[in-house]
C-alpha positions in Angstrom: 132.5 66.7 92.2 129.7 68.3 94.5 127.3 67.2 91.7 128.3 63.3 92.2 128.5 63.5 95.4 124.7 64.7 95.5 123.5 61.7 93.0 125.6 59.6 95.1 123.8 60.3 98.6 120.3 60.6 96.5 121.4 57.1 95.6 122.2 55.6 98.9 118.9 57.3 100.1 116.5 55.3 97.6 118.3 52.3 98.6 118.3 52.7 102.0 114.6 53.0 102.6 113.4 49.9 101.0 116.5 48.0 102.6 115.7 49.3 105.9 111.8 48.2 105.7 112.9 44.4 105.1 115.7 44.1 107.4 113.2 45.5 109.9 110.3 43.1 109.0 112.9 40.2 108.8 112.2 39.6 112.2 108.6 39.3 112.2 109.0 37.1 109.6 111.2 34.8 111.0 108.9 35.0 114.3 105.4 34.3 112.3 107.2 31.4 110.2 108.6 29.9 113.7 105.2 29.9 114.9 103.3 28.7 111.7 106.1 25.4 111.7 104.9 25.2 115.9 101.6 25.1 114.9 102.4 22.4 111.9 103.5 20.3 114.8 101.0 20.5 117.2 98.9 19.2 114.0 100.9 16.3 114.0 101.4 15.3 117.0 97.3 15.4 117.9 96.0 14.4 114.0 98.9 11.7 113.3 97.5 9.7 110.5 96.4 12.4 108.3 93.8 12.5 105.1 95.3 11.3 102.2 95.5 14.7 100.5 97.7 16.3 103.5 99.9 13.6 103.3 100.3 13.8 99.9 100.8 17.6 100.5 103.6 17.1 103.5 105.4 14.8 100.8 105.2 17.2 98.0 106.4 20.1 100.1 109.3 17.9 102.0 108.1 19.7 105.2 112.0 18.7 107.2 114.0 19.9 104.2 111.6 23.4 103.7 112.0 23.9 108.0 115.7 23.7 107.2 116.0 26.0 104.3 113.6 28.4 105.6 115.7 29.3 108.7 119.0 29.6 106.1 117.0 31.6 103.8 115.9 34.2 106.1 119.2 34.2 107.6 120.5 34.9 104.2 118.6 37.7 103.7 119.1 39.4 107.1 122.9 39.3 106.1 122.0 40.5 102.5 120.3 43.6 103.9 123.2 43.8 106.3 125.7 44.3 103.5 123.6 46.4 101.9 123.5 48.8 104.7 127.1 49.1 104.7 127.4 49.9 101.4 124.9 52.4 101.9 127.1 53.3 104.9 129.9 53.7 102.9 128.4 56.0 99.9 127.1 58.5 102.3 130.9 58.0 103.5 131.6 58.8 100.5 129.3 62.3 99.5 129.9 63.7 102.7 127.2 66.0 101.7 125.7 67.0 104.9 129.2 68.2 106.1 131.1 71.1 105.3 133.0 72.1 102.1 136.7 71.1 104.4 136.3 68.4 106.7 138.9 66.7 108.9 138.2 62.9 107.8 139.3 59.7 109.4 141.9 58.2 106.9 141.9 54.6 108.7 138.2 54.3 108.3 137.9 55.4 104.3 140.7 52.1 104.0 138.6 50.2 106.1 135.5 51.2 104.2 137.7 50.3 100.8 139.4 46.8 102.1 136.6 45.6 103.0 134.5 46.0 100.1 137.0 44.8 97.9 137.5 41.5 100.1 133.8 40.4 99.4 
């Protein structure tokens, strides 16, 4: 069992790293895409009657739907990373393996940990 419970905190390790670099840069992201649509804007409002070939661009890209689906998308993935943290959560739950060999554990929470994964 202590050999699982080893692969299994290696494994929440690996995934925690990466996870934890997005959901941190999610943010920024969301900040520098908030600006860049500002400054789209701006361009609009002072250059309304734009070259043919930005129109033709602003068509092609369907700038209203991609604002729209932009803000759900990185919404999405903040939540994605979100779930993925508690699963991390849970599997270092789960391997215990900083802790000693006996351990008083809080029953409620391990049902908790096991409802709720199973509801998603």
């Amino acid at each position: 069992m202590s050999s699982i419970e080893q692969m299994v905190a290696g494994v929440a390790q690996e995934i925690n790293n990466p996870v934890s670099f997005i959901h941190g840069n999610l943010g920024y992201a969301t900040e520098y895409t908030q600006d860049l649509l500002k400054l789209i804007e701006l361009y609009q409002q002072h250059l309304p009657n734009p070259p043919e070939d930005i129109t033709e661009m602003l068509e092609d890209l369907d700038l209203d739907f991609l604002r729209e689906d932009l803000d759900k998308l990185l919404k999405s993935m903040r939540m994605g990373t979100e779930r993925i943290t508690e699963i991390v959560k849970s599997l270092r739950t789960f391997s215990r393996l900083d802790e000693a060999q006996l351990k008083e554990v809080n029953i409620h929470e391990s049902i908790d940990s096991t409802v709720l994964r199973n509801l998603r």
